[in-house]
C-alpha positions as CSV (number, residue, x, y, z in Angstrom):
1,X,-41.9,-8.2,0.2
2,X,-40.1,-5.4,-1.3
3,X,-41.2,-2.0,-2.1
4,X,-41.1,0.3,-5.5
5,X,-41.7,3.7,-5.5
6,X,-42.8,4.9,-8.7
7,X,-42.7,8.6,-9.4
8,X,-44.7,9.8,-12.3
9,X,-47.6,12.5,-12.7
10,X,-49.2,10.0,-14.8
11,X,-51.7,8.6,-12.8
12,X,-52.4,5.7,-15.6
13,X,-48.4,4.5,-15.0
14,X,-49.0,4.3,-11.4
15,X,-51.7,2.0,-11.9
16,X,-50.0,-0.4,-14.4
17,X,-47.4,-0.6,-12.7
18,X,-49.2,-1.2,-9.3
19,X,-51.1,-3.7,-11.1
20,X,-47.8,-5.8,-12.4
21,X,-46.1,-5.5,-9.6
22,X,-49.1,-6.6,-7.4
23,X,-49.1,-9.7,-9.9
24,X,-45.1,-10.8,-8.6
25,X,-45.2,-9.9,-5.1
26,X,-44.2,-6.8,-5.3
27,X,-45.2,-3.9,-3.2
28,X,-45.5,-0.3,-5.4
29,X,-45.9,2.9,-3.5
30,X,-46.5,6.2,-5.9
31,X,-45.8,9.7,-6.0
32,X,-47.1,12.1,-8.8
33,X,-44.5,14.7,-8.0
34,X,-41.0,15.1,-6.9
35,X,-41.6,16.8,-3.8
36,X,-44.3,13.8,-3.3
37,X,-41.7,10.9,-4.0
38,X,-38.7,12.3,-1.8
39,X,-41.1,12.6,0.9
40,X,-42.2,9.2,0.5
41,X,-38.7,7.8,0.7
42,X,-37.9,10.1,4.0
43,X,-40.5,8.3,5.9
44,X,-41.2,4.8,3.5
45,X,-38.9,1.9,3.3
46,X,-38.1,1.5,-0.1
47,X,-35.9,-1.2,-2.6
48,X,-36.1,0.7,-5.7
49,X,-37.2,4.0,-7.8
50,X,-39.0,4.1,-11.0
51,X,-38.7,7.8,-12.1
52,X,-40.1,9.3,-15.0
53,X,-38.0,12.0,-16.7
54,X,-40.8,14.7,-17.0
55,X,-43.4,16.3,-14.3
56,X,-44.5,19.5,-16.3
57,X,-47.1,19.3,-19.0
58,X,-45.3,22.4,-21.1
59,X,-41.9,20.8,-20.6
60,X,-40.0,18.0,-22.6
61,X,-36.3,19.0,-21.8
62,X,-35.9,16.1,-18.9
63,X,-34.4,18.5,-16.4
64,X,-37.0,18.2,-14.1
65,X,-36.1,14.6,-14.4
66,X,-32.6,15.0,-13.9
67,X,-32.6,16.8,-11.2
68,X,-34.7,14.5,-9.0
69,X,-32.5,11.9,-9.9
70,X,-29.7,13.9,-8.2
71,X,-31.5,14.8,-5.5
72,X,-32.5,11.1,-4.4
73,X,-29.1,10.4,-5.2
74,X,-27.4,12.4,-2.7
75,X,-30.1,11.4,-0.1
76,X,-29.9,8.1,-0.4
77,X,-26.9,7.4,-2.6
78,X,-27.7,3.4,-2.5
79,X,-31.0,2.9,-3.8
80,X,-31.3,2.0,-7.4
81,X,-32.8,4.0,-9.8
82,X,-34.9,2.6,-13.0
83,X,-35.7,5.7,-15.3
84,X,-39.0,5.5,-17.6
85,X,-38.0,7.9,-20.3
86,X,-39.1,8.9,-24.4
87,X,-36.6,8.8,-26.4
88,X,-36.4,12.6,-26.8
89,X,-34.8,12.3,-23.2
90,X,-32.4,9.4,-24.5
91,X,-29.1,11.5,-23.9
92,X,-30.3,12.7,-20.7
93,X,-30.9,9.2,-19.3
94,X,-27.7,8.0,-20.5
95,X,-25.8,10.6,-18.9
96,X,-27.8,9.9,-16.0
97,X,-26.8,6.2,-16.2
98,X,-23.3,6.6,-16.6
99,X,-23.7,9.4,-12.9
100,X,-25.0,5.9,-10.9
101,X,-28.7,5.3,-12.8
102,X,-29.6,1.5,-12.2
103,X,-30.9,1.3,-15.5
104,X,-33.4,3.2,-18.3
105,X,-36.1,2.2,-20.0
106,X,-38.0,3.9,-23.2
107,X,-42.0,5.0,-22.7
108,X,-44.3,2.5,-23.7
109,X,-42.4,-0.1,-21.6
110,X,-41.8,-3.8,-21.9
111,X,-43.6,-5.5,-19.0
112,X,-41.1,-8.6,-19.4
113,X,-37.9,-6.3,-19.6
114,X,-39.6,-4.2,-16.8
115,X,-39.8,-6.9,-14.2
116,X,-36.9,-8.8,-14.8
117,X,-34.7,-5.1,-14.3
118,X,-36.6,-4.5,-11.0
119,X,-36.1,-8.2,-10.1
120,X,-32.5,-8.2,-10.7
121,X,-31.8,-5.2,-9.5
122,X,-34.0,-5.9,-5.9
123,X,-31.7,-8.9,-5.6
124,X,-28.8,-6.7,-5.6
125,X,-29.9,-4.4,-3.7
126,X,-30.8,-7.3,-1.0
127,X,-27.7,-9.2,-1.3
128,X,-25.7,-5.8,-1.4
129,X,-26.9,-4.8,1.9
130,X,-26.5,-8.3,3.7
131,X,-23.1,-7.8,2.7
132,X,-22.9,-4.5,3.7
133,X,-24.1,-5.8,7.7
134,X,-21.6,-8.7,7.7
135,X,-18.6,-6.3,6.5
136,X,-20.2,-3.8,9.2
137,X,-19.9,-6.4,11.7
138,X,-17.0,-7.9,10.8
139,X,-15.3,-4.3,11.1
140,X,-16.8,-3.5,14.8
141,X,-15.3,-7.0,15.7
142,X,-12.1,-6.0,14.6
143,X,-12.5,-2.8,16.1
144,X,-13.4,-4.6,19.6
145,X,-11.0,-6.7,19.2
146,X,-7.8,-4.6,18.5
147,X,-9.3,-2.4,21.4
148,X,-9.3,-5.3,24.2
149,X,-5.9,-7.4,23.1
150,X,-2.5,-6.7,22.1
151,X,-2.3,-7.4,18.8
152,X,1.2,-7.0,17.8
153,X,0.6,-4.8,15.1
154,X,-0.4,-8.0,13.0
155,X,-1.8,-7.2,9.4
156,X,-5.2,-8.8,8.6
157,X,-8.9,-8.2,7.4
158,X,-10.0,-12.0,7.0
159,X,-12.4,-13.4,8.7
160,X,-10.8,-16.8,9.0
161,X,-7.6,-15.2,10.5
162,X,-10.2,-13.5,13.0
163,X,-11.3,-16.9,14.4
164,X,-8.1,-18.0,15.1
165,X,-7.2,-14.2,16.7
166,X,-10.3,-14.4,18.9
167,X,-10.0,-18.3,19.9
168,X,-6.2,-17.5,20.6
169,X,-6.8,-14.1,22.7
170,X,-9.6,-16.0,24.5
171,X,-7.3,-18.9,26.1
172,X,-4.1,-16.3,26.0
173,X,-4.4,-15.8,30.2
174,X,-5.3,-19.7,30.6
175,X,-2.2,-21.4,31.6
176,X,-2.5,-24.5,29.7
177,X,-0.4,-25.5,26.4
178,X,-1.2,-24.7,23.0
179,X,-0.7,-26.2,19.9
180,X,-0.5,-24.1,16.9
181,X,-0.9,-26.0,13.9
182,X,-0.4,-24.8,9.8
183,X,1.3,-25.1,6.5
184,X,5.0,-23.1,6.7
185,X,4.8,-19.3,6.8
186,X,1.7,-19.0,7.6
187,X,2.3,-16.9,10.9
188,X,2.4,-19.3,13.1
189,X,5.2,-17.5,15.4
190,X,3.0,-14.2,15.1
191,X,-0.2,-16.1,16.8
192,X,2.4,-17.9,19.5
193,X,3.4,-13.5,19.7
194,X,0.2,-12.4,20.1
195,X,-1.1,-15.7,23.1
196,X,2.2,-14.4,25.2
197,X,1.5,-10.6,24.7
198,X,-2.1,-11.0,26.1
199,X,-1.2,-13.6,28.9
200,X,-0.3,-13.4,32.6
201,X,3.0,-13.8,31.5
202,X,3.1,-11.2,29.4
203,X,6.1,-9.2,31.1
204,X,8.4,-12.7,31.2
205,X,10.6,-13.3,28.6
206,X,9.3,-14.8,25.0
207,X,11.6,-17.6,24.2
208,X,11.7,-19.5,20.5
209,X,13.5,-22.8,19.4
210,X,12.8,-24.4,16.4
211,X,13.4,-28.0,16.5
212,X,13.6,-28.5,13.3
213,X,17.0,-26.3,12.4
214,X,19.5,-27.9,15.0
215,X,20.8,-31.7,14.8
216,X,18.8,-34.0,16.8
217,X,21.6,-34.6,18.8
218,X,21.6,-31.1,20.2
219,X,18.0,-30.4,20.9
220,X,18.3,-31.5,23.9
221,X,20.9,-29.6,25.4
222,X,18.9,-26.4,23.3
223,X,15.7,-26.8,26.1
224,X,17.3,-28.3,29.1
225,X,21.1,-26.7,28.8
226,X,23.9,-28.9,29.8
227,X,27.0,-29.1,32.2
228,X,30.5,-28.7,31.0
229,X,32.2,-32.2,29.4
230,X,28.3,-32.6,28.9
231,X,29.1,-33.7,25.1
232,X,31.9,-32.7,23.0
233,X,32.5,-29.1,22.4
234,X,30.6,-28.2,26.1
235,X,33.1,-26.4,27.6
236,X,31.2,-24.4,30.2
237,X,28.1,-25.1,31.6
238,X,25.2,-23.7,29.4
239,X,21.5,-23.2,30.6
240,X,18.6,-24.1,28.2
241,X,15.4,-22.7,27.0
242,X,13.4,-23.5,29.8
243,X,15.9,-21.8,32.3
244,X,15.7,-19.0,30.0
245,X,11.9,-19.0,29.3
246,X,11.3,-19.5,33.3
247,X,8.2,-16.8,34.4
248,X,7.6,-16.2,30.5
249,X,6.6,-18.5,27.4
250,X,8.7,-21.1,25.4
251,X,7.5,-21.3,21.6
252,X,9.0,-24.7,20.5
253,X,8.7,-24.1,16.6
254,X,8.3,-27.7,14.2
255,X,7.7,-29.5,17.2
256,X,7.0,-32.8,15.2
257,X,11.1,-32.7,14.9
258,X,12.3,-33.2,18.5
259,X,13.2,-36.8,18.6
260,X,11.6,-39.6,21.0
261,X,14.3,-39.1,24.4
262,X,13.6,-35.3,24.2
263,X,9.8,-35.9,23.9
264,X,9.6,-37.8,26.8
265,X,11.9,-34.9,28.7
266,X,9.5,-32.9,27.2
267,X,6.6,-34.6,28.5
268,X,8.0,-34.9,32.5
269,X,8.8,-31.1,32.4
270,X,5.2,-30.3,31.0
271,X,3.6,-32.1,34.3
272,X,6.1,-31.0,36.9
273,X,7.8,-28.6,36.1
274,X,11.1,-30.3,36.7
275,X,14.0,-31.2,34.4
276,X,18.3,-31.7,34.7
277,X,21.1,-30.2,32.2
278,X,22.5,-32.9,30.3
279,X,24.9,-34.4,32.3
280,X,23.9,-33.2,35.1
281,X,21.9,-35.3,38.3
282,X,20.9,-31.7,40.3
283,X,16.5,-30.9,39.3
284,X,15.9,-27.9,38.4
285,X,12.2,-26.0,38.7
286,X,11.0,-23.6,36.4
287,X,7.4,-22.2,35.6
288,X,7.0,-21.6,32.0
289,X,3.7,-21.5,29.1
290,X,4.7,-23.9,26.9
291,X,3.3,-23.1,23.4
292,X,4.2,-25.1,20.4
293,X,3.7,-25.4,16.4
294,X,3.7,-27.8,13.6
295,X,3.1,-27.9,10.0
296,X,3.4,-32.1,10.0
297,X,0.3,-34.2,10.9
298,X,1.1,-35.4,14.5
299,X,-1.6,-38.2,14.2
300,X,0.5,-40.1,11.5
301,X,3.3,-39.9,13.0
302,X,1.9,-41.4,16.3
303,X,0.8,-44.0,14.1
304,X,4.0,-44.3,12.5
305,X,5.5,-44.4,16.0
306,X,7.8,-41.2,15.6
307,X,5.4,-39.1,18.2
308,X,4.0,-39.6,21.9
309,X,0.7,-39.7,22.1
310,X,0.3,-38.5,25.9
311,X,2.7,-35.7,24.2
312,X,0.1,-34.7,21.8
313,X,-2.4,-34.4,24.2
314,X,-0.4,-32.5,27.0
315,X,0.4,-30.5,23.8
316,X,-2.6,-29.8,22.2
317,X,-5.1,-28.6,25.0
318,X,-5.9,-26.2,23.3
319,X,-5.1,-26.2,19.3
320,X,-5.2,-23.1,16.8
321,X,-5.4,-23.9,13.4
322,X,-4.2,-20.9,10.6
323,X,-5.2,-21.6,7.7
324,X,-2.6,-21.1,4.4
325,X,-2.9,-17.7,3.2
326,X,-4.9,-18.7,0.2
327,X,-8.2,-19.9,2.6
328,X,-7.8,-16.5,4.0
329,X,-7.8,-14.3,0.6
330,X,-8.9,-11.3,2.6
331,X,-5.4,-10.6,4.2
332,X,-3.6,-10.8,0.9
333,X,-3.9,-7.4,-0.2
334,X,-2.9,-5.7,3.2
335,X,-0.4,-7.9,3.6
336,X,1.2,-7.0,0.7
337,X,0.6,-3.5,1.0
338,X,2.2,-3.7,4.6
339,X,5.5,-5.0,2.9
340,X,5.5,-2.5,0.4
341,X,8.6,0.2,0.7
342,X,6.6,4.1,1.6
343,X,5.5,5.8,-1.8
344,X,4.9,2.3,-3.7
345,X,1.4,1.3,-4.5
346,X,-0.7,-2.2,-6.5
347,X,-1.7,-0.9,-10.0
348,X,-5.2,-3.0,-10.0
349,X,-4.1,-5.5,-12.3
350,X,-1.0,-6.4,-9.8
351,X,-3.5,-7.0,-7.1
352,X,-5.8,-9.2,-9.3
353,X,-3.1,-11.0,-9.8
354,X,-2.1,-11.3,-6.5
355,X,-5.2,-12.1,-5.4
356,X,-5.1,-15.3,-8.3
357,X,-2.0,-16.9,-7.1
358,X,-2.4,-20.1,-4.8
359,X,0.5,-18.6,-2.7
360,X,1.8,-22.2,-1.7
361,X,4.6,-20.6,0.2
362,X,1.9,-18.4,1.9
363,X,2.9,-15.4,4.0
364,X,6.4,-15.6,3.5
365,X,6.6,-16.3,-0.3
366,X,4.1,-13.4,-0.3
367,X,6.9,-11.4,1.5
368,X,9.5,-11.9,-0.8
369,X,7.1,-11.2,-4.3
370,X,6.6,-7.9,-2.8
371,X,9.9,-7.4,-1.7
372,X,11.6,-8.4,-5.6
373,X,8.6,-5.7,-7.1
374,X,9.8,-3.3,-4.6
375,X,13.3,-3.5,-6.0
376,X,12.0,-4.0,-9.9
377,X,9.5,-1.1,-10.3
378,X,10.7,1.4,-12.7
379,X,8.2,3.8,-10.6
380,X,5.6,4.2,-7.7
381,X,3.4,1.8,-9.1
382,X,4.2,-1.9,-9.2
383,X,2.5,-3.8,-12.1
384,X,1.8,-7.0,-12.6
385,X,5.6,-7.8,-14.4
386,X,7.2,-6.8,-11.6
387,X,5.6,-10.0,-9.5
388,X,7.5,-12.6,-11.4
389,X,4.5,-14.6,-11.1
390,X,4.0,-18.0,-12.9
391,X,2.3,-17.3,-16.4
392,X,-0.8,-19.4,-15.7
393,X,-1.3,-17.2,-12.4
394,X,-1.3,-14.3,-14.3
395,X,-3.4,-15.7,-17.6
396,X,-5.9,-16.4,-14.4
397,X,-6.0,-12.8,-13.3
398,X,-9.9,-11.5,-14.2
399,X,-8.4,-7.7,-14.2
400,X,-5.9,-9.0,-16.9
401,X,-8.6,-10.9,-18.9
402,X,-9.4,-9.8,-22.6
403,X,-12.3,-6.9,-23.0
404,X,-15.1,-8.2,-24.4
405,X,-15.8,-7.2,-27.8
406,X,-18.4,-5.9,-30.1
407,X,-19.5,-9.2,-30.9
408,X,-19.8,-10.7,-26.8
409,X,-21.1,-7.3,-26.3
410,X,-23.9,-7.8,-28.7
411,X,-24.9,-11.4,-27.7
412,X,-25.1,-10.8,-23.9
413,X,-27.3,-8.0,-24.6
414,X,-29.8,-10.0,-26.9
415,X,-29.8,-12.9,-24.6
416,X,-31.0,-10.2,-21.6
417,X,-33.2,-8.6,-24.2
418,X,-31.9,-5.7,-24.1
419,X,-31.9,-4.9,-20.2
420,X,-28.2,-3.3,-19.5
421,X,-28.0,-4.2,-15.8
422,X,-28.1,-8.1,-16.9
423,X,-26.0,-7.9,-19.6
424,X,-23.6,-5.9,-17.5
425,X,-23.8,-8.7,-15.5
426,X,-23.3,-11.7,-17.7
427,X,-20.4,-10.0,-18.8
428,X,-18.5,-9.3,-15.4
429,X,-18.6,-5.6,-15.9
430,X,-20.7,-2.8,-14.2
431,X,-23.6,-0.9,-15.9
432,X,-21.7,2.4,-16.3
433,X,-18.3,0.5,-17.6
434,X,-21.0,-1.5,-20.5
435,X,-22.5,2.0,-21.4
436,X,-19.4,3.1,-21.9
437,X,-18.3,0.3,-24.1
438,X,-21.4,0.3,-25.8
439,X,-20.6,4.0,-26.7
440,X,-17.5,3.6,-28.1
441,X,-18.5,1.0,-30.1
442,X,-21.8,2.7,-31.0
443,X,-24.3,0.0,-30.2
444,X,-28.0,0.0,-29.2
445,X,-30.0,-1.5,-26.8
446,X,-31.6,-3.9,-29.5
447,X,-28.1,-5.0,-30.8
């Protein structure tokens, strides 16, 4: 159930108060003083703070008011604050408001307006903390985790990038294969980084072929190497990537290219060990953690007949899937950061923006963006033109999105009758941005 604390002298408010509260499950504790109510909240649990402005029977100026407000502020700069005010303290409250007030609310009160304020703002305060232990968590995670593995200075805050960090540092000492599996440029050479640096090969060498950039006629002789008058052109005897990888780890990149006879190679090397050069009849042993990657969908194409399926499984023992960058919005923003040249910096609507994009290219398209803006930015600051994002992305940015008016202004508020916090809410803003608006455009509570 959670707790009020309602500070007033006015013994009648506690009581009302009490009273409603107790009719909504709500818990109210009360203080008839200052010193009462900040002693209360050093040794109570409390959710919110109904404060009146006044405490001295000769005094109407609010300061009394004020300055509790500023004292539970700094105490417990959290908690949310409802102030119970007349409106000869109007300017006080607002000023109060726009310094971190929850809310304000005139002497005699609205019951309705009352509790759904206090209910809103409860909620908040709820959902604001469960948020604040997952993204306390999340952060010692990270911290254990950078502390135990070699990370290879890799760039992320998602916790969808962290499950595939803690699943691959897990198996990293394991000597079985690994499949890493993922759209193009997500990282997937990174992970394949990160699963050698933490393994018991971790001081062998760290080989990488990708299949699928050499003819297929010459991925064989890439991992096994080939004796001279092997093929045409192989003048001297050449070792491969598995001589070369031997005591370390072979990342075979686009795996889902290498054609049928050098998957079956493939395969016979994966269970013994053993493999010739091309053109040659001498076996050769090496020891090497094979770890491989693939954007394609390996179960069609065993269907289709273009993969082995005791491949796949020697393969994928263990498989990794990173997700594109767009599942993993958290890492967009210190990714792009991280590519930034020293000195330049997001303006907010640049990173709302960024943050809109579907990024189908993923890490790497990410790269480059960052890497144009760098070179276009007339200054420090990179705004959103200097992206060259599509139009749509950047009509979708909610930074870049048109204020809302006098007239939305005015309807949200009615439609909360007249509580600030809701309408603040309805219109994607905070309190203290809508008070602000509200000034400007000079309208009331009632509007």
């Amino acid at each position: 159930m959670p707790t009020v604390l309602i500070i007033d002298d006015n013994a009648a408010v506690g009581v009302a108060l009490d009273v409603l509260f107790s009719l909504h499950d709500i818990a109210a504790l009360h203080a008839a003083s200052p010193e009462e109510g900040l002693a209360l909240l050093a040794r109570e649990p409390v959710d919110l703070v109904i404060q009146d402005m006044n405490f001295t029977a000769d005094t109407t100026s609010g300061e009394e008011g004020v300055a509790l407000f500023r004292e539970i502020r700094a105490r417990h700069p959290d908690l949310p604050v409802i102030l119970l005010t007349a409106w000869t303290h109007l300017d006080a409250a607002v000023d109060l408001v726009k310094a971190g007030a929850a809310d304000y609310l005139p002497k005699p009160w609205n019951d309705e307006r009352l509790l759904a304020t206090v209910t809103n703002l409860v909620e908040l305060g709820q959902a604001n903390r469960a948020l604040a232990q997952r993204v306390g968590r999340e952060r010692r995670e990270r911290r254990e985790l950078e502390q135990q593995y070699d990370l290879r200075g890799l760039v992320w805050a998602d916790p969808a990038t962290e499950r595939v960090l803690q699943l691959a540092c897990q198996v990293a000492r394991a000597d079985v294969p690994v499949l890493i599996t993922g759209p193009n440029g997500t990282g997937k050479e990174r992970i394949a980084e990160i699963i050698q640096a933490n393994s018991q090969v971790k001081d062998g060498p760290f080989v990488v072929l990708n299949c699928g950039a050499l003819p297929s006629e010459l991925i064989e002789a890439e991992l096994f190497g080939a004796d001279a008058g092997a093929y045409t052109g192989a003048s001297k005897a050449r070792e491969g990537k598995f001589e070369a990888a031997d005591g370390g780890t072979l990342f075979l990149d686009e795996i889902g290219n290498l054609p049928l006879a050098g998957q079956m190679k493939l395969l016979r090397v994966l269970e013994t060990g053993r493999f010739e050069r091309l053109g040659s009849n001498r076996e050769r042993q090496v020891k090497v953690r094979v770890v491989s990657a693939t954007n394609a969908d390996l179960a069609a194409m065993i269907r289709a007949g273009t993969f082995r399926e005791d491949l796949f499984y020697r393969l994928n023992v263990i498989e990794l899937r990173l997700p594109p960058l767009a599942a993993r919005p958290g890492d967009i923003l210190p990714l792009a950061a991280s590519f930034l040249a020293p000195g330049k910096q997001l303006e907010r609507g640049a990173e709302s923006a960024l943050l809109a994009h579907a990024w189908p290219g993923n890490v790497r398209e990410l790269k480059n963006v960052m890497a144009r803006a760098t070179l276009l930015a007339q200054g420090e600051l990179i705004r959103v033109a200097d992206l060259g994002l599509p139009a749509a992305t950047v009509a979708a940015s909610p930074a870049l999105e048109a204020e809302p008016d006098r007239d939305a202004i005015a309807a949200a508020l009615a439609r909360a009758g007249g509580v600030v916090s809701q309408a603040a809410a309805e219109l994607g803003l905070s309190r203290q941005a809508l008070y602000r608006r509200m000034e400007r455009l000079g309208i009331g509570r009632g509007a």
